[in-house]
N, C-alpha and C positions, 0 to 999 in steps of 0.2 A: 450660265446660271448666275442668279444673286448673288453677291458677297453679305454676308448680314454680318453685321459688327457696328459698336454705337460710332457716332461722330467723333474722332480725335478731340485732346483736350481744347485747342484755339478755336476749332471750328464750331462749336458748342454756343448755342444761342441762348437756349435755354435750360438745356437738360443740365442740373447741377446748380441752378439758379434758383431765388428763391420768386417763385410764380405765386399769386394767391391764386386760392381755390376756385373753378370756374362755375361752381354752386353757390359758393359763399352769399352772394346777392340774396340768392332765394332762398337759405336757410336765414341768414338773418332778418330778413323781410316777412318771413312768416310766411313765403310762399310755396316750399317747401313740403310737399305732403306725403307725411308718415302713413304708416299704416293706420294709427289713433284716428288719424283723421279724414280717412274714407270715409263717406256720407252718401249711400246709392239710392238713388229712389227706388220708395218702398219697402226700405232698410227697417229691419227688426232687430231685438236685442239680445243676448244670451246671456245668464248668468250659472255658474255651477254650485251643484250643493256639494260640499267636501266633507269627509271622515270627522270629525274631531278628537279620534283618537289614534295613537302612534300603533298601535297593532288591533286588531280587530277581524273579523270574518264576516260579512255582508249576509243578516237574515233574511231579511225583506226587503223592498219595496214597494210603496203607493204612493202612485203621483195624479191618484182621483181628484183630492181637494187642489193639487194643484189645475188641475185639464180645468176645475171650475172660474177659476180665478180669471177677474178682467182684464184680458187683452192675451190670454194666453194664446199662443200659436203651434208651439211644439214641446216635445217631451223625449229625451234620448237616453237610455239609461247604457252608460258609460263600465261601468263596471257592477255585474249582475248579484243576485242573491248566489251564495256559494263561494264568492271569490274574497281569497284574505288579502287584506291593505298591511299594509306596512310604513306606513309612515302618515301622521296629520296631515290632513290639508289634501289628500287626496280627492282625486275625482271621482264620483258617484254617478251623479245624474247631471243631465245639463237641460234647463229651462229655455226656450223663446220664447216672448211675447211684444207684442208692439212698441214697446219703449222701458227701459232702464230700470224705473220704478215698479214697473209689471212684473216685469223678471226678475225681480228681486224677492217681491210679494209672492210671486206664485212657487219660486225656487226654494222660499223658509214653510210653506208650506206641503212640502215632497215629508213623508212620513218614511225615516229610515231606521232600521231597526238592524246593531248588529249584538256579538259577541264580543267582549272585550276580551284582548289576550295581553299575556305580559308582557314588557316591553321593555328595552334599552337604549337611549335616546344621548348617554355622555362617552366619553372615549380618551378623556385622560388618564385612565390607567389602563396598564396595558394586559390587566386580568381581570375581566367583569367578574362581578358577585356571581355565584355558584348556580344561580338557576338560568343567567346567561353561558353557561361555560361553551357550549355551542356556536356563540359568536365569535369567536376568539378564533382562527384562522391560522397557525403558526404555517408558515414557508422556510425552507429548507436553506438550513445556512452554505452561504457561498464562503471556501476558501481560498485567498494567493496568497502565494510563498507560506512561508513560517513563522506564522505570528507570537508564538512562544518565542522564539529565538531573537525576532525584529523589537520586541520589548526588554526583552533583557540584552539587547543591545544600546535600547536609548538609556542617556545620560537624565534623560528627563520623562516625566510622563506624567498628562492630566484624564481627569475622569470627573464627568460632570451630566447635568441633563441638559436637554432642550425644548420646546417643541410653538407648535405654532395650530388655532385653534379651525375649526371648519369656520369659511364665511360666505356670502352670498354674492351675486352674480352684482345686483344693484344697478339694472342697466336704466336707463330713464326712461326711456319706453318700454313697458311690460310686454310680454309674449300674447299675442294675441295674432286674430285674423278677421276678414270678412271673406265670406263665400259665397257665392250664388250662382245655380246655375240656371241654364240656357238649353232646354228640350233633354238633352244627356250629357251637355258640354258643361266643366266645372272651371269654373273664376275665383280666387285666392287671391284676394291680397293679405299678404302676414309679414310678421316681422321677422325676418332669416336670414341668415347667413349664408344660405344655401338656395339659393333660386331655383339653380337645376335637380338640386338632388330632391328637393321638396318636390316636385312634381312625380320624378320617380317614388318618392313613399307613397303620395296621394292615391297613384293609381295602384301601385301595390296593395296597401289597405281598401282602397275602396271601388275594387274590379272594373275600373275603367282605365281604357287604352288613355296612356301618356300623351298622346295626341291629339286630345279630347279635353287637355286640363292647362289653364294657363296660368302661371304663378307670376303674382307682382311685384316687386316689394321696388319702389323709385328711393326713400331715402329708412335707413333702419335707425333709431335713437339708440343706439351702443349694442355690439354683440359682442360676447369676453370668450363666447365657446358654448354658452347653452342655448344658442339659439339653430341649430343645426338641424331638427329633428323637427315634424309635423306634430307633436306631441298629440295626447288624447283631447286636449281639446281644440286642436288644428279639425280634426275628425270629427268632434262633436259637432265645430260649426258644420261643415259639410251637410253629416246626416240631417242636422236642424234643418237648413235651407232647401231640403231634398223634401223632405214632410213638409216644409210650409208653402208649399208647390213652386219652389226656385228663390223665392224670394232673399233677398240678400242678409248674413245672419251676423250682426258683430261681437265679437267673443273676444273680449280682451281681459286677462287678467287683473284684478285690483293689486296694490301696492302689497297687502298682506299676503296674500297667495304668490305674488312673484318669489317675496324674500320667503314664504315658508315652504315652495313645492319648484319654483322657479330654476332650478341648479344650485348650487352650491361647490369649492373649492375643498377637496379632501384637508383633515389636518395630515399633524404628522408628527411627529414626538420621537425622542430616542435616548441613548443612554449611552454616551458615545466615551471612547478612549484613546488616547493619541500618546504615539512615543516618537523623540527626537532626541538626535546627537546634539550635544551643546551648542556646536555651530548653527542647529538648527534645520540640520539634515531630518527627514522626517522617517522614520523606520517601519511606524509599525499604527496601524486603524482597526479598530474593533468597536462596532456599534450593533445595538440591540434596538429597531426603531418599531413603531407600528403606527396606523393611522386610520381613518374612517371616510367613508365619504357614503353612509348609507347602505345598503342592501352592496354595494361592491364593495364596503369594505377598505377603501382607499387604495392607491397603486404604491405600488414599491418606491421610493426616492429613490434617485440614482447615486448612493454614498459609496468612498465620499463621493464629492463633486468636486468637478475638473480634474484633481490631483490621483496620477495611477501610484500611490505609494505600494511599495514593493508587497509587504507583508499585511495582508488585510483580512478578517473576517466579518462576515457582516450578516445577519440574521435579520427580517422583518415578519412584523405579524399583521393579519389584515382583522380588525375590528368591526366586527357586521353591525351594524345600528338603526333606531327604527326612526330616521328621519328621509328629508328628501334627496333623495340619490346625487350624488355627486355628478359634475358635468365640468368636462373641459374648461379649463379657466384660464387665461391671457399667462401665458408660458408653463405649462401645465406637466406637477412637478418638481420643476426646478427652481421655483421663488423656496419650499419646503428646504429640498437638496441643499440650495444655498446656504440656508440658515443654519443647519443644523451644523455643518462643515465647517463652515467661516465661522461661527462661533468659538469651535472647538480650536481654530488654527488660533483664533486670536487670544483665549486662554492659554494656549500653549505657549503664544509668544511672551505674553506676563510674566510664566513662569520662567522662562528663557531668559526675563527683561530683556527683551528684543523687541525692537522696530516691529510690529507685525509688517509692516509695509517690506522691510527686509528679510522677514519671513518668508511672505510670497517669492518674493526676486529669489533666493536662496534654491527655492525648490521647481523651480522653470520648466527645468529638465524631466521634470514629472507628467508635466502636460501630456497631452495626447496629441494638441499640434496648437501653433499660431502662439508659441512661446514669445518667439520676437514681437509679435503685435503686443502682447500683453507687457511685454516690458516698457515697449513705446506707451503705450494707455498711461502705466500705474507714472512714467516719468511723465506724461503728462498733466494727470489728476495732480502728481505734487506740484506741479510748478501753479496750477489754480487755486488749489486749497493751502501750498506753503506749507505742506505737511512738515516737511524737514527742517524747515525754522522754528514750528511752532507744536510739533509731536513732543510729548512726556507722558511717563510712563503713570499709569494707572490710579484715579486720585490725585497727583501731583500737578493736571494744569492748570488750577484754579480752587482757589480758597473761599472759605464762606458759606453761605444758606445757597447760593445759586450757582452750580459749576460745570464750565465746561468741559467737552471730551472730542474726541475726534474714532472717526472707525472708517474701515476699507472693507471692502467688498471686491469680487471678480465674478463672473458668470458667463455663459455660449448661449449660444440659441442657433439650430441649424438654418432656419429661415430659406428654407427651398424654395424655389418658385414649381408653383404649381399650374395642374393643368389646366391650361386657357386658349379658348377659341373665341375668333371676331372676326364680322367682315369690315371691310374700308371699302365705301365707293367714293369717287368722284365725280360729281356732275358737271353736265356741260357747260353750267354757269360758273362754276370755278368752288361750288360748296362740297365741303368734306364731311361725311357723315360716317361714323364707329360705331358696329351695334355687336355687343357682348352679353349676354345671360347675366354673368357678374352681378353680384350687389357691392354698394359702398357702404362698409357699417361704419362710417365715419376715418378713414384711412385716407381718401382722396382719392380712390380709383378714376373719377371721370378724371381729375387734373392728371393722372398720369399718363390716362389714353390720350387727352389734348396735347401735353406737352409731347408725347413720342409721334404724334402724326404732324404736330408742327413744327417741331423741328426737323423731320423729314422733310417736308416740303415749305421749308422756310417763312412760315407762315405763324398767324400767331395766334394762342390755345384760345383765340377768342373767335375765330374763324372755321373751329373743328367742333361739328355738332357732335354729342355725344349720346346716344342711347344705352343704356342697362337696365337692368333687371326687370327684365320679362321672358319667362322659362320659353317662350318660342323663338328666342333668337338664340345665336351659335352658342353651344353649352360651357358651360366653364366649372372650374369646382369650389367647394363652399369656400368661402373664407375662413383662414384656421391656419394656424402657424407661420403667420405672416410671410404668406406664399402668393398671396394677389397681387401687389404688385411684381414681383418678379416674372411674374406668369402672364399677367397683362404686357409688361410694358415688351417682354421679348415678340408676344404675340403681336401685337399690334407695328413692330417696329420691321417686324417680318414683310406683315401686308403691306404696310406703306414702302418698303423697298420697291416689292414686288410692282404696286399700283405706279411708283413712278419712273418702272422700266418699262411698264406696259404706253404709259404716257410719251414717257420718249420716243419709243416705238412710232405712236401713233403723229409725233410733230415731226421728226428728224427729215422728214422728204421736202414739208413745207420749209425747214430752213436749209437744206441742199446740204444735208452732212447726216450721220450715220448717228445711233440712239449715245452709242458706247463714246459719241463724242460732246456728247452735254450735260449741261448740270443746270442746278436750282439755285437760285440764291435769293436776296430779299428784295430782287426789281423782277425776278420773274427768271426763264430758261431762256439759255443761249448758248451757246458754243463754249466748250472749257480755254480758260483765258480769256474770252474777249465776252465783250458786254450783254448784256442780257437782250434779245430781241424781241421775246413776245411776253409779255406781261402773264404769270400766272391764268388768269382768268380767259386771257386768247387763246394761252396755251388748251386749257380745259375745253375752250368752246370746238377745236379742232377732233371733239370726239364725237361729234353732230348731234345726233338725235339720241343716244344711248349713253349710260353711266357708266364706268369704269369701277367693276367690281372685285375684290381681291379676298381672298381667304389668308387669316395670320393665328398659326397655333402655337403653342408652349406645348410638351417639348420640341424641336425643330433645329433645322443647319445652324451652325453657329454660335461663340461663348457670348450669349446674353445676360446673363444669371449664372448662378455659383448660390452655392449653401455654408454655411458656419460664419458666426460673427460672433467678436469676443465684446467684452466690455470692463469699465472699471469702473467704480463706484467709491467717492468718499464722502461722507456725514460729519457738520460739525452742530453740534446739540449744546442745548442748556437745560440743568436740570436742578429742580428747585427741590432741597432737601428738604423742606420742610409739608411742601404739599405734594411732592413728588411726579407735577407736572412736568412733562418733556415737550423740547420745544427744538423745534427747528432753524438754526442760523442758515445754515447753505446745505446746498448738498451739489457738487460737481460729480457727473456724467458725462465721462471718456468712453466714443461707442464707435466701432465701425459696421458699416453695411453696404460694403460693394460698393459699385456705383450709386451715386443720389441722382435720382430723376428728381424731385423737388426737395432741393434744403426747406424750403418753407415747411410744407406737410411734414418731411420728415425729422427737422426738430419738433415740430407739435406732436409728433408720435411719443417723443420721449417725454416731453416734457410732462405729455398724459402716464405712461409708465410710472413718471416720478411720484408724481400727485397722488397717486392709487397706490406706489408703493409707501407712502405717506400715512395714508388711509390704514390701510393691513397693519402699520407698524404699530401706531397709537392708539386705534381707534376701533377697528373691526374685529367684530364674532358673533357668531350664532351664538345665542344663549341660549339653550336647553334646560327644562325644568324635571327633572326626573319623573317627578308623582304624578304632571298632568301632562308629561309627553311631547308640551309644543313647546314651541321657539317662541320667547320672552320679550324679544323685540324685533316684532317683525314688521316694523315699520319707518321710515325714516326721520322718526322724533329720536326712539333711543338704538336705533341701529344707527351710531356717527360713523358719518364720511369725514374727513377735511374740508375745510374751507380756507378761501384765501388768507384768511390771516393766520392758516400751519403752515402753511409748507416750505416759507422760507425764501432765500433765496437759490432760485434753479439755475446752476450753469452747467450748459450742455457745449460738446467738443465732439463733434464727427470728424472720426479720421478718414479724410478722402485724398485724391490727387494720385502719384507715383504711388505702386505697390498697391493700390486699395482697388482705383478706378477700373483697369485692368479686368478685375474676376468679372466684372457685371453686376446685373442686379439681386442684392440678396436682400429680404426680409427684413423689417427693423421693427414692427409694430410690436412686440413682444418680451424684447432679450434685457430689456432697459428698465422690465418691474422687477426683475427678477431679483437684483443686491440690494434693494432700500430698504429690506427687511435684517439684511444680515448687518450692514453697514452703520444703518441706524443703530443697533442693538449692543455694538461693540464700539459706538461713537459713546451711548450713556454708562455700558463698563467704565469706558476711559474716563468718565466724568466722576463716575461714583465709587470705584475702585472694586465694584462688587457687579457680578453678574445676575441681569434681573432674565432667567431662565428662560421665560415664555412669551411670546408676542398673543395680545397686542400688550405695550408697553405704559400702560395706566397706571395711574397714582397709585392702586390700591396693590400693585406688583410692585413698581419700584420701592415704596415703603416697605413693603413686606421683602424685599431681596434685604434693603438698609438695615432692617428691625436683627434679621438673623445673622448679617455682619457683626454688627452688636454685641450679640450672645456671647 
C-alpha cells in the first residue's frame, strides 16, 4: 500500500517555492472567462424588478404592459401577491427579453402594487424604539467561574464600548448566471463558490435529477462567502430560459443590487468589562454585545476571543433588521470577536501603563493552544515593526497636528482542509491531466493542483493540465473557510502517489527490477541510486494504447492537512488632529499555515487579507437611512474601498520550516483579515491617546472621540 506523506524538506522542488500562478497569462491577457462574460448564441437578457421598500407585503402583480414591450421574451414572477419582503432591493419579478436595454424597459414597466409595513433598518443601539421591541432577540447569558469575585479581585478594571458596523460582500464580479437548456438537460454557468453543491440546489428547486444539470464557473471575480447559494435569481434565470424555449438567459446582478441584496457582513457592538492583577494577570470579562445581519439577526461573536479568562460572563442579543440578510464573509465572526477583545485588552493595558504587547505575553497561559507559536509571532512582529525600541505609551509618541501610534493584534482561524475529490490520468504520450469539480475564486487552486502533481512526478506545473469547475467531474465542496487548498492538495497528492505506483508497476519488468525499486527524478525513472533510464515520456509511452487513471480524495490515509493557524498583527498609523484622517505607515503580519504549497499565492492571500482589512477599518459601511429604508451608498463612488495609496507599507512573515511544515496543509486565505481592524484601532489610540470606539475609523469619529477628550 502507498505511503502518502509530502516530500521531505531537501527534496522539495517546488512545493514551498514561490511558483507563479499557472492562469496568470490568461487572466491578465483577458483571456480568462468569467461568468460576465459568457456570450451563447441566441443569448437573451434578464433584468429584475425589486421591492423598493425595507418591509412591505406583495398586492399585486401585472406584467401585461410588460408581455407588450419590444423584444420581450419571458416573464417570471419570483415572489407572488401574498408574500412579505423584508428588506429593499428584493426580488419580485424577473424580465427576458432580447437584449439589455429591452429588459430593462419592459422590467420598469411590471406594475407592482404592495403594503408598506414598518420597518427597522439601523442596529447601533442595542434597544430598538418600542414599536420594534420584537426585533430585539436577547440569548441567554453564559457564565465561568465567579465573576463577582474575579473583579473584586483585580487591582485594575476598564469599561468601555465598541462596535463595528454591517458592510458588504464588494466582490468585483456581481452574482449572476446564464442558463440554458437542452430538451430537459440544464447548463449554468454562475459565479460560485460551490460548483458541486449549486447543482445539488438546482435540481432540488427545480425537480430535475442532478444528472441532467451541469454547473460551470472556469474563473469567479471574488467570492468572500456569499456566493454559495443559487440564489432567487440563479432560479429566475433557469425558469426564464425554460419559457423562452431553452434559449440561454443572462442574469447578472448591477452594482447596486449586489451592495444592496448581494450579502452583507453582520455588525457587532458591545459593552464590554475587563479586570486585571497589576502584573496584568487578567481575572475577570463581562460583556453585554449584540449585532445584526438582517432577518438572522447577526451570530453570536466568540467573546472574548482567543483568551479562556477564568471568570467571565457574557450575554448577546440578536438585533432583527429590515435589510439584506447577512452572509458569510472572509473569516466569519472573528474580524467582530477580534475587535471588540483586543480593544478591551488594549485599554486595559493603558490603564496598567503596560506594554500591551506584554500584556499578551503575560497571559499565554490562557490560550486554548499554539501559546508557543504566538509567542514566536508577537517576537517576531517586534523585531519587524521595532516595537520595543519604539512603543510609548498612549499620546506620548509623537507631538504636533499629525501623530503617530502603534497597536497589536492576535487571531486563529481553523482553516481545515475540506472535502475534495479528483482524478489524475496519465497518458501514453507523457501529458498529465487533473480534473476536480472545484472552483478557484481567486486562491490559486489550479496552481496548487499543478504544483502537487509536479512535484510528484518531478515534472514542471507547466506540464500538468488542469481542469475545474465543471459540476460533472469528481465532486468537491464549496470554497469557504479556506479549506480548498488543504483538501485539494492532500487529494491530488494522494492520486499522483498512487498513478505513480501504478506507473512503476507497469515499467519495472522493462528495466529488469521490481516497482518498489525506482523512483522519479528530473531526467526521468530509474533505478533508486543509479541514473535515470527511460525519460519520463518513454516511461509513460510503456502504457500502450490506454491512460493511467487514478482517484485522490480528502479525507484519506495519511497527515496531509491539519486545522488551526494563529497570527500576529502590528499597525503603525498617522493621524492628522486636525482633519482627523488616518493613515497607514506599515502594518506587519506574522502568520503560520502548515505547510505552503505556493509562498507565491499564499503571501498574496494575505496580502489581500490586509488590504480588505484596510478597507473595513477606514473606510467601510452600509449606510442605512431610517425613513426610506435603503442603503445610502450602494454603489462604489461612496461605498470606499482602499486604494493603493491607503494601505501602506505590507510586510508579511510566514512561519514555516521545523515545527510548522510538519502538520501539513492548513488554510491561510482567511485568518490574516481577521486583526487589521483591531490592530489598526488601538495603533490610532496610541496615536491620539483617546479611543475612537467604532470602526470604520473616519474623520468624523476620530474628531468626535478628540472633541469629548476635550470635555
Amino acid at each position: 500500500m502507498s505511503q502518502y506523506n509530502w516530500p521531505l524538506p531537501g527534496q522539495r522542488k517546488l512545493i514551498g517555492k514561490s511558483v507563479s500562478r499557472v492562469d496568470g497569462p490568461a487572466k491578465v491577457s483577458g483571456k480568462a472567462t468569467y461568468t460576465y462574460d459568457v456570450n451563447l448564441p441566441g443569448m437573451i437578457y434578464a433584468k429584475v424588478v425589486r421591492c423598493p421598500f425595507a418591509h412591505a407585503k406583495v398586492k399585486s402583480i401585472d406584467t401585461t404592459a410588460a408581455a407588450k414591450m419590444p423584444g420581450f421574451r419571458a416573464a417570471f414572477v419570483i415572489q407572488g401577491p401574498g408574500t412579505e419582503i423584508f428588506w429593499a432591493g428584493d426580488d419580485i419579478v424577473a424580465i427576458a427579453a432580447d437584449d439589455e436595454h429591452s429588459a430593462e424597459m419592459a422590467a420598469g414597466s411590471v406594475d407592482v402594487k404592495y403594503t408598506v409595513l414598518p420597518s427597522l433598518v439601523l442596529d447601533a443601539n442595542p434597544n430598538p424604539p418600542a414599536p420594534f421591541a420584537s426585533y430585539r432577540k436577547p440569548m441567554d447569558p453564559e457564565t465561568v467561574g465567579d465573576v463577582k469575585a474575579g473583579f473584586s479581585q483585580s487591582d485594575v478594571v476598564i469599561e468601555s464600548d465598541y462596535g463595528m458596523p454591517v458592510i458588504t460582500h464588494c466582490c468585483l464580479e456581481s452574482h449572476g448566471s446564464v442558463a440554458a437548456w437542452t430538451n430537459d438537460a440544464l447548463q449554468v454557468h454562475i459565479s460560485t463558490q460551490a460548483v458541486t453543491g449549486i447543482a445539488g440546489q438546482l435540481s432540488a428547486a427545480l425537480k430535475v435529477p442532478q444528472n441532467k444539470i451541469q454547473v460551470v464557473t472556469q474563473y469567479v471575480g471574488g467570492g468572500y462567502g456569499a456566493k454559495l447559494a443559487a440564489d432567487r435569481w440563479g432560479l429566475a434565470a433557469a425558469q426564464l430560459s425554460k419559457q423562452a424555449g431553452g434559449a440561454p438567459v443572462k442574469l447578472m446582478l448591477d452594482r447596486h443590487a449586489e451592495q444592496e441584496v448581494g450579502g452583507c457582513r453582520p455588525s457587532a457592538y458591545a459593552h464590554v468589562k475587563v479586570g486585571a492583577k497589576s502584573d496584568g494577570t487578567l481575572m475577570a470579562w463581562q460583556s453585554e454585545s449584540w449585532s445584526t445581519g438582517g432577518l438572522g439577526g447577526g451570530s453570536e461573536p466568540p467573546l472574548p476571543y482567543l483568551f479562556q479568562i477564568p471568570n467571565q460572563q457574557r450575554q448577546h442579543t440578536q438585533i432583527v433588521n429590515n435589510i439584506g440578510s447577512a452572509r458569510s464573509m472572509r473569516g466569519p465572526h472573528h474580524p467582530q470577536a477580534c475587535l471588540l477583545t483586543m480593544s478591551a485588552l488594549d485599554d486595559l493595558a493603558d490603564k496598567l501603563k503596560m506594554d500591551p504587547v506584554k500584556l499578551l505575553m503575560k497571559n499565554m497561559n490562557l490560550l486554548a493552544a499554539r501559546s508557543a507559536i504566538y509567542r514566536q509571532e508577537l517576537a517576531t512582529a517586534d523585531q519587524l515593526m521595532q516595537w520595543s525600541a519604539r512603543w510609548k505609551p498612549r499620546g506620548t509618541m509623537s507631538s504636533g497636528v499629525v501623530r503617530q501610534g502603534l497597536g497589536v493584534s492576535m487571531h486563529a482561524w481553523p482553516g481545515k482542509a475540506h472535502n475534495f475529490q479528483c482524478t489524475l490520468t496519465i497518458n501514453p504520450d507523457g501529458s498529465v491531466l487533473v480534473k476536480a469539480a472545484s472552483q478557484d475564486i481567486g486562491t490559486g487552486t489550479r496552481t496548487v493542483l499543478a504544483i502537487v502533481a509536479a512535484e510528484t512526478f518531478a515534472l514542471s506545473p507547466e506540464n500538468i493540465q488542469v481542469a475545474i469547475g465543471d459540476s460533472t467531474f469528481p465532486a468537491s465542496a464549496a470554497s469557504g473557510g479556506s479549506g480548498t487548498a488543504g483538501g485539494a492538495a492532500a487529494a491530488v497528492r494522494r492520486a499522483s502517489v498512487d498513478a505513480l505506483a501504478a506507473l512503476f508497476q507497469k515499467v519495472a519488468a522493462a528495466l529488469g527490477t521490481t516497482a518498489d525499486q525506482l523512483e522519479v527524478g528530473e531526467q526521468g525513472i530509474g533505478v533508486k541510486g543509479g541514473k535515470p533510464i527511460l525519460t519520463w515520456r518513454q516511461a509513460c509511452s510503456k502504457l500502450g494504447t490506454l491512460p493511467l487513471t487514478m482517484s485522490g480524495k480528502n479525507p484519506g490515509p495519511g497527515t496531509l492537512a491539519d486545522s488551526g493557524a494563529c497570527g500576529v498583527q502590528m499597525a503603525d498609523v498617522s493621524v492628522d488632529t486636525g482633519t482627523g484622517i488616518v493613515r497607514i505607515n506599515k502594518i506587519v503580519a506574522v502568520q503560520d499555515c502548515g505547510l505552503i504549497i505556493d509562498q507565491k499565492t499564499t503571501m498574496s492571500q494575505v496580502y489581500g487579507c490586509l488590504i480588505m482589512g484596510v478597507g473595513y477599518s477606514l473606510y467601510e459601511e452600509k449606510v442605512m437611512d431610517q425613513n426610506l429604508g435603503r442603503m445610502l451608498n450602494a454603489n462604489l463612488e461612496f461605498y470606499r474601498l482602499c486604494g493603493i495609496g491607503d494601505i501602506g507599507e505590507l510586510v508579511v512573515h510566514l512561519m514555516t520550516g521545523s515545527g510548522y511544515d510538519e502538520r501539513g496543509v492548513i488554510g491561510c486565505g482567511e485568518p490574516a483579515v481577521i486583526s487589521p481592524g483591531a490592530a489598526i484601532s488601538n495603533a490610532v489610540a496610541n496615536a491620539l491617546g483617546v479611543r475612537v470606539p467604532n470602526l470604520p475609523l473616519t474623520p468624523d469619529r476620530v474628531l468626535a472621540a478628540l472633541g469629548r477628550a476635550d470635555q
